[in-house]
Legacy VTK file of the C-alpha trace (Angstrom):
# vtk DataFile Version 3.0
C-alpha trace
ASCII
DATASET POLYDATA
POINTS 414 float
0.000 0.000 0.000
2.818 2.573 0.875
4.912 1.685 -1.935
1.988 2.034 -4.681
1.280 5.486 -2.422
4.396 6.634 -3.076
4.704 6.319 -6.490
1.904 8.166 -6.966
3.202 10.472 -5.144
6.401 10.699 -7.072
3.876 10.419 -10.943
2.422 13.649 -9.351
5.137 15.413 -8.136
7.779 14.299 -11.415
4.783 14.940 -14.026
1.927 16.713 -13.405
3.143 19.381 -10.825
5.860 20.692 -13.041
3.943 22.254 -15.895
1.033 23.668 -13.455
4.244 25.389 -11.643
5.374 26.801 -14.550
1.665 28.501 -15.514
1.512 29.661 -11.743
4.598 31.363 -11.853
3.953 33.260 -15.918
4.292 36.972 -15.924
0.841 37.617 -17.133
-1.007 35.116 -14.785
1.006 36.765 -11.626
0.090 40.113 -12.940
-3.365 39.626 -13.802
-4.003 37.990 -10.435
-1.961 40.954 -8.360
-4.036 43.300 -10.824
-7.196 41.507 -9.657
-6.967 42.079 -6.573
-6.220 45.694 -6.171
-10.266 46.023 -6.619
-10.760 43.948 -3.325
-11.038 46.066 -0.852
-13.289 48.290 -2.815
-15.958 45.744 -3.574
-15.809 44.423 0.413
-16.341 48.086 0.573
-19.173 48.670 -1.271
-20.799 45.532 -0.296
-20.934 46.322 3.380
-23.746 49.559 3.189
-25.582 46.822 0.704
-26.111 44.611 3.701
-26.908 46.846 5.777
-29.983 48.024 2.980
-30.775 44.699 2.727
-30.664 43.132 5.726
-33.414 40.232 5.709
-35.469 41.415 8.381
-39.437 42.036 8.682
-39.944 45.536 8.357
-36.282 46.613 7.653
-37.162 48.598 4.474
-39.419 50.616 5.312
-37.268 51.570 8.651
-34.252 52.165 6.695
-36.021 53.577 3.698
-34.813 57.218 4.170
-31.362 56.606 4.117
-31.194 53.742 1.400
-30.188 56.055 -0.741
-27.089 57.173 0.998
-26.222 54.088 1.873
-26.058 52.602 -1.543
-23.665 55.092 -2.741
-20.880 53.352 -1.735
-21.620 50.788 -4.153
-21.785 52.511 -7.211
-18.326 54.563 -5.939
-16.768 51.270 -5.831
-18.369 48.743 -8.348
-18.856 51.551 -10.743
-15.105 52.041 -10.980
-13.537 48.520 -10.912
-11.968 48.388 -14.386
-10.633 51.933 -13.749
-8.997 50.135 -11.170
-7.553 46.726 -12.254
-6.633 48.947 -15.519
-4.055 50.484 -13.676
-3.137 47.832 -10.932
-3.177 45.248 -13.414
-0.126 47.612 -15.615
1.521 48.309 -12.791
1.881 45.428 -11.362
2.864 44.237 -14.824
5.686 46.723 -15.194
7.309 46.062 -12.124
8.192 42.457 -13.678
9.876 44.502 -16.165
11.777 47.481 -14.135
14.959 45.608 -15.577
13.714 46.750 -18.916
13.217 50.102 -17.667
9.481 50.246 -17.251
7.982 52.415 -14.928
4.945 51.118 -13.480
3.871 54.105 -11.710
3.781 55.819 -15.531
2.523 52.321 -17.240
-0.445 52.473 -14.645
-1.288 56.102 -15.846
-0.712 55.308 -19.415
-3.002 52.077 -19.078
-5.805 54.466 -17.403
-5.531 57.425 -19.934
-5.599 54.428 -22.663
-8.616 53.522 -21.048
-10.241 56.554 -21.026
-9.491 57.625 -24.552
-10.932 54.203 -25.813
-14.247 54.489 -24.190
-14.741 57.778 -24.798
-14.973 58.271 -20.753
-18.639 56.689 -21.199
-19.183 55.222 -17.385
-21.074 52.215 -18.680
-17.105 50.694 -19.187
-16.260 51.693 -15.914
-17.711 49.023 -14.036
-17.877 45.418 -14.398
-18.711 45.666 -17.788
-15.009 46.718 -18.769
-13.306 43.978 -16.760
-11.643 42.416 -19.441
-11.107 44.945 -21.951
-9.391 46.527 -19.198
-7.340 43.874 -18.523
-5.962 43.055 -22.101
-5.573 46.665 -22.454
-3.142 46.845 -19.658
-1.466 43.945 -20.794
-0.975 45.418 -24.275
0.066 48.832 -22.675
2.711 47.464 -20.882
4.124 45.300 -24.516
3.928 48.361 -26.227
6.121 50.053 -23.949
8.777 47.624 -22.969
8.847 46.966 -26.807
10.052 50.519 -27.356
12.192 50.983 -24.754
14.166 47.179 -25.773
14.472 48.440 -29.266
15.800 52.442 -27.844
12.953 54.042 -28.805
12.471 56.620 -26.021
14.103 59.944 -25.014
17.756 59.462 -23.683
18.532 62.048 -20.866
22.357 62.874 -20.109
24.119 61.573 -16.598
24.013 63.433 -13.873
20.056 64.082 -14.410
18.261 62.854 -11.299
16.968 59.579 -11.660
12.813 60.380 -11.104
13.503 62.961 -14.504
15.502 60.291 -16.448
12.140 58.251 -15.847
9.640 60.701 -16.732
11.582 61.583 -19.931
11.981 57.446 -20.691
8.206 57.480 -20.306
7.405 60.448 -22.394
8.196 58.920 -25.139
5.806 55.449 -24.819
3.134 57.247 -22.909
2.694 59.697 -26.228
3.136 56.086 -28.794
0.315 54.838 -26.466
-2.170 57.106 -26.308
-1.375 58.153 -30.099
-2.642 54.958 -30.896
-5.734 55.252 -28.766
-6.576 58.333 -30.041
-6.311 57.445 -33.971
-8.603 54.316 -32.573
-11.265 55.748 -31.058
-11.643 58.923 -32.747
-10.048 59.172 -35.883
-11.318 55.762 -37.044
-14.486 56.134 -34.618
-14.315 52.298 -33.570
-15.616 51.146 -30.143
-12.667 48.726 -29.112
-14.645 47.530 -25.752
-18.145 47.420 -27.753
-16.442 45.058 -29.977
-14.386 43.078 -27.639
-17.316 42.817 -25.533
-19.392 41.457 -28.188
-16.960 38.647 -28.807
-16.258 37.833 -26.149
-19.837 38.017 -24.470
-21.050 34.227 -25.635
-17.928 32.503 -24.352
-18.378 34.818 -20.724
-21.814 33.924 -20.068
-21.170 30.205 -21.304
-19.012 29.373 -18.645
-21.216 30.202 -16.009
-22.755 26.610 -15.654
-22.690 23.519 -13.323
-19.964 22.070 -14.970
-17.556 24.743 -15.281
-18.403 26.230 -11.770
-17.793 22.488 -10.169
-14.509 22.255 -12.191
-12.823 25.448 -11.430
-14.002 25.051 -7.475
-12.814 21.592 -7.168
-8.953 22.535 -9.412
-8.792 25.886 -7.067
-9.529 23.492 -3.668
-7.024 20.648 -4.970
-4.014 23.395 -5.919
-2.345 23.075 -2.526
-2.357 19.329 -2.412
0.602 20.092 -5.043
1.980 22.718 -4.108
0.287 25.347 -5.930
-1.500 28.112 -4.181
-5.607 28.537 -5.151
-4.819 31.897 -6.682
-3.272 30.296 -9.905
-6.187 28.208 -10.674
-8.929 30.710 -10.151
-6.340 33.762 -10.742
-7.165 33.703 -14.355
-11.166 33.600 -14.246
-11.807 36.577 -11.182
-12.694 38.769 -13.765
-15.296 37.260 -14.778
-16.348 35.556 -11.539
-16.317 39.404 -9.860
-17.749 40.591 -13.471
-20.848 37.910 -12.739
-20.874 39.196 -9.102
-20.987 42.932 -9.619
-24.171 42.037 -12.096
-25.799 39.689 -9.208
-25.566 43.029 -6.834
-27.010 45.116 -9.532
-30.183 42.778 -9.730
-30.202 42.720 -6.360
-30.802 46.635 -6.145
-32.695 47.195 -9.053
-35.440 44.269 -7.482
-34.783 41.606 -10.088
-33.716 37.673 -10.392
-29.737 37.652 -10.021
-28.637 36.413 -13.448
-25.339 34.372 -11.989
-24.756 31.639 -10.078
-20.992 31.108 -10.898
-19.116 33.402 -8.525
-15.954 33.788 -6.781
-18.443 34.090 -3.590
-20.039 31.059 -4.398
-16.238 28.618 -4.795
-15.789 30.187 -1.019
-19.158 28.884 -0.076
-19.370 25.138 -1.113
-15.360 24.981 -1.935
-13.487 26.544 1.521
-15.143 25.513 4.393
-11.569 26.394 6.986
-9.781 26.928 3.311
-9.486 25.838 -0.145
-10.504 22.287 -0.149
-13.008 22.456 2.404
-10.683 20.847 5.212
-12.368 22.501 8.143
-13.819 18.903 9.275
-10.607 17.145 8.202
-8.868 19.658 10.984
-12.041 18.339 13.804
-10.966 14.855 12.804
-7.627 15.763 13.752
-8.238 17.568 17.562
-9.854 13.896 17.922
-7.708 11.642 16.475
-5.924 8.222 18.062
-2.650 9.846 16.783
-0.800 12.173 18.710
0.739 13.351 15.381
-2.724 14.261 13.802
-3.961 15.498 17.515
-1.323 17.561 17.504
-1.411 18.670 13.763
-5.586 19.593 14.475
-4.751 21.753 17.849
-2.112 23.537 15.830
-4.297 24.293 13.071
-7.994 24.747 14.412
-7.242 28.840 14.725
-6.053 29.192 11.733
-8.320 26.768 9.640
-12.036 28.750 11.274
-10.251 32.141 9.304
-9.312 30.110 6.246
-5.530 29.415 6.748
-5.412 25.868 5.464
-1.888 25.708 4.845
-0.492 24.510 8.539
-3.463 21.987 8.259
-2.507 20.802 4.736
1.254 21.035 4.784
1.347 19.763 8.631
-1.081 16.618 7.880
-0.009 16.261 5.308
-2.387 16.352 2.858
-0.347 17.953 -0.198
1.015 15.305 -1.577
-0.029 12.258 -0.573
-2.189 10.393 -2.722
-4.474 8.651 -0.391
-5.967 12.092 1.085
-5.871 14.140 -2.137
-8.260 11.606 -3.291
-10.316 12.731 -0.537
-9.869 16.248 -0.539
-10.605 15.779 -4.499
-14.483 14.337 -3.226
-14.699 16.440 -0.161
-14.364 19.492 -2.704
-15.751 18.311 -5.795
-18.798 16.228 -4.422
-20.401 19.653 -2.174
-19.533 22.144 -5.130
-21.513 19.757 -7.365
-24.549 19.690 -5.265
-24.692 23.498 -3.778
-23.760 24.984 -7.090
-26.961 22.537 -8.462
-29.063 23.729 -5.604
-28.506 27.409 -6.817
-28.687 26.821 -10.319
-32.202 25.376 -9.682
-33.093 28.247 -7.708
-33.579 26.152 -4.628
-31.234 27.833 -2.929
-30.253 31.894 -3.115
-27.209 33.318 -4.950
-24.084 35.767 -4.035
-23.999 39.111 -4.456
-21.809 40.280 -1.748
-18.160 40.239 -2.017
-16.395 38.947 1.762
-13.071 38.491 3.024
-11.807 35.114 2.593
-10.692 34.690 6.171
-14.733 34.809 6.802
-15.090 31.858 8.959
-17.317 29.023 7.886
-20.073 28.771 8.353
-20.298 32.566 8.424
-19.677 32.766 4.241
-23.102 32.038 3.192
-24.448 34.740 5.151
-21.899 37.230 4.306
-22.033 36.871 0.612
-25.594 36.552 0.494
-27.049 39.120 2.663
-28.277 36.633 5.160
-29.659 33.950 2.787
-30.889 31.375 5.391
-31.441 28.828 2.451
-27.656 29.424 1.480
-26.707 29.120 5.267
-28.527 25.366 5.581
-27.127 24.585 2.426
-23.380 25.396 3.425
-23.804 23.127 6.749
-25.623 20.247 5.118
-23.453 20.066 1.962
-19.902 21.449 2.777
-19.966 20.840 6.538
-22.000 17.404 6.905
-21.389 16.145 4.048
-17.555 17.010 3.405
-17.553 15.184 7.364
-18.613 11.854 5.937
-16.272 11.945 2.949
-13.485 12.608 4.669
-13.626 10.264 7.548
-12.574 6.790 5.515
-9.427 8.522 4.497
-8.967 9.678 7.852
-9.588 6.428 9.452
-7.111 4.466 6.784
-4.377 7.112 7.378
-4.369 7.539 10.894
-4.480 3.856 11.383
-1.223 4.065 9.709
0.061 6.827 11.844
-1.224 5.062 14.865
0.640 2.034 14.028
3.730 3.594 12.801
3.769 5.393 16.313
3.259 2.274 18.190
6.297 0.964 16.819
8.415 3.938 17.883
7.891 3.506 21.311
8.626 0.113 21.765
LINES 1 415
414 0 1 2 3 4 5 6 7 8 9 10 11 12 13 14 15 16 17 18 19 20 21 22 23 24 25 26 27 28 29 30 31 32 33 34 35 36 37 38 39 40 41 42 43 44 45 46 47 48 49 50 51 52 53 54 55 56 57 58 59 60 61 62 63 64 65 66 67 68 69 70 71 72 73 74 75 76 77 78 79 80 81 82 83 84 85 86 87 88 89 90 91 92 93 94 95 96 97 98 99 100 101 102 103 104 105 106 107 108 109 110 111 112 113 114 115 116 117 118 119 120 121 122 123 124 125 126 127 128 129 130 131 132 133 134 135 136 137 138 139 140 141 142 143 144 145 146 147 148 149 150 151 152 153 154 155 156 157 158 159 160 161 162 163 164 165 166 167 168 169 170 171 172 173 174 175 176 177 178 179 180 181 182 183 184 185 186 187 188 189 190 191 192 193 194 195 196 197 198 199 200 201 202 203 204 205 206 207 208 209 210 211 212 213 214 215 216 217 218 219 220 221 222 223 224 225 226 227 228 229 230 231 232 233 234 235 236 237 238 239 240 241 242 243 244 245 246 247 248 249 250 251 252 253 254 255 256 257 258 259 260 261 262 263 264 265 266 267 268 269 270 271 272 273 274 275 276 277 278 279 280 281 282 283 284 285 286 287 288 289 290 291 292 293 294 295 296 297 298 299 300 301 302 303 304 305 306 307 308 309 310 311 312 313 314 315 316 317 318 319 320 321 322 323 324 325 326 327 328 329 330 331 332 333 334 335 336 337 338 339 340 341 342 343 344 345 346 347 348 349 350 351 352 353 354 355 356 357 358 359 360 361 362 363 364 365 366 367 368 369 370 371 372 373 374 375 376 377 378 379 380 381 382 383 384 385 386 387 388 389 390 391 392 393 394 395 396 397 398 399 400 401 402 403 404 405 406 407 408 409 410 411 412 413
């Protein structure tokens, strides 16, 4: 049994964890995911005054009626404004993989947002969600442009001794004016609607991948990165635009009044795919604080803390459970099985949907109500289906490896 275990473990670790480290660590998936996440903390912003609107109490609108008004500000000051954002978080976190080049990402970041503005023709309707990924491939292209120019000494060369910050704006003059030349001559000269277009394209394939099978898939790959070595970020890095895109639409039906159009969000992975951290190994850590082995005991005690906030890594690297065969089968079920059936549940509007972005150190089973604005339906589901239910798949591959441990500790003492 250990011996077949073990090559396994090698087969994953020789073959398959290789190539996924090399996508992890590419410039553009790094960047994109940094770039990502720069419009975080505005969307936990904005979210917060939305609960508060919308709390699910008897009576609550017409008592907060009033000041609904002021209270939903917030969100259109921060959703409204999320691919002015990533536009220029997304080039400057771009550029600073380049400063070797010479980039400057503080001036790549402005360039990318002028760029922006000149190709929408400042119309707010890209602002939001809506632009996501036109700003995002925008940015990208920003930053080529420029490091293209500056590799091939196409910029304006100061003399030494200027100081260093005017050597940079000078080096940047001469992109930032290639740049925006172009957007100009785009938008205005030739009067095409880049983001209309891009949109328009790209619109079928978007809304496509917001099904069961899709949703399952990317939940269950982000839960099982860590089990080799890759963290969650470079699985599901890739797809947050869309997933916040999807999410910043489900809070805009849920303030004008109508059916939320999405269930596949980055909300709804946390929900039925994180349950104490990606992989849902909150119950794996319970099984631990009452295990027969003093390893695993130990391991569990170690780990509760930071498993309830959604550190899984002491848990999963202290276990282990990264790279051994025998549990990554189970973490594979305990992930894949409950983001099958909640993600079905809310697709059959059984269940409610997210709209409301959280902090992933949210403790479970705390998510549901977060992201949901106090969705009891959500709440049951998240206890039944990643709590219970993750509980019973886990325990066989507890029981098999700790009788293993137990054994193997046995043997020490004597």
């Amino acid at each position: 049994m250990s011996s077949t275990l073990d090559k396994m473990a090698s087969v994953i670790e020789n073959t398959i964890a290789p190539p996924l480290l090399r996508i992890s660590a590419n410039r553009y998936i790094v960047a994109m995911g940094n770039g990502v996440q720069t419009i975080v903390p505005l969307v936990i912003f904005g979210s917060i005054p939305m609960i508060i609107a919308f709390l699910p109490v008897p009576g609550w609108n017409e008592i907060i009626g009033p000041y609904k008004g002021m209270l939903l500000a917030p969100y259109g000051w921060t959703f409204g404004v999320m691919a002015l954002v990533v536009s220029f978080g997304l080039a400057y976190q771009l550029a600073t993989g380049y400063k070797e080049a010479g980039l400057s990402p503080l001036y790549s970041g402005i360039t990318s947002l002028v760029a922006f503005f000149f190709l929408t023709k400042m119309k707010t309707d890209w602002f939001g969600a809506q632009g996501l990924l036109f700003s995002i491939i925008l940015a990208i292209l920003v930053v080529e442009i420029a490091r293209l120019m500056l590799q091939k000494g196409v910029y304006v060369k100061m003399p030494k001794g200027v100081p260093p910050f005017v050597t940079e704006t000078f080096r940047a003059l001469t992109t930032t004016m290639a740049v925006l030349t172009i957007a100009w001559t785009i938008s205005t000269v030739l009067n095409i609607n880049v983001p209309q277009l891009m949109y328009d394209a790209l619109k079928p394939i978007i809304f496509a991948s917001d099904n069961l099978a899709i949703a399952t898939f990317v939940t269950t790959m982000k839960g099982m990165a860590l089990t080799i070595g890759l963290h969650p970020s470079a699985v599901i890095g890739p797809a947050m635009p869309v997933l916040y895109q999807f999410l910043a639409e489900n809070a805009a039906a849920k303030l004008a009044g109508t059916a939320m159009p999405h269930v596949f969000t980055y909300e709804t992975t946390m929900v039925f795919g994180s349950a104490g951290g990606a992989g849902n190994p909150f119950m794996l850590c319970v099984l631990c604080i009452f295990s027969k082995s003093e390893h695993l005991k130990r391991v569990g005690r170690l780990s509760m803390i930071p498993v309830i906030f959604g550190v899984c890594e002491p848990l999963l690297f202290g276990f282990p459970v990264t790279l051994n065969p025998l549990m990554m089968v189970g973490m594979l079920l305990a992930t894949a099985i409950p983001a099958l059936i909640g993600h079905a549940l809310m697709y059959a509007n059984i269940i409610g949907r997210t709209w409301v972005a959280s902090f992933f150190t949210t403790p479970f089973p705390l998510k549901s109500l977060v992201t949901t604005g106090g969705d009891i339906s959500v709440f049951i589901a998240e206890l039944l289906v990643t709590g219970l239910l993750s509980l019973i798949i886990w325990y066989p591959f507890f029981k098999v490896y700790e009788k293993q441990l137990v054994k193997k500790e046995a043997e020490e003492k004597k």
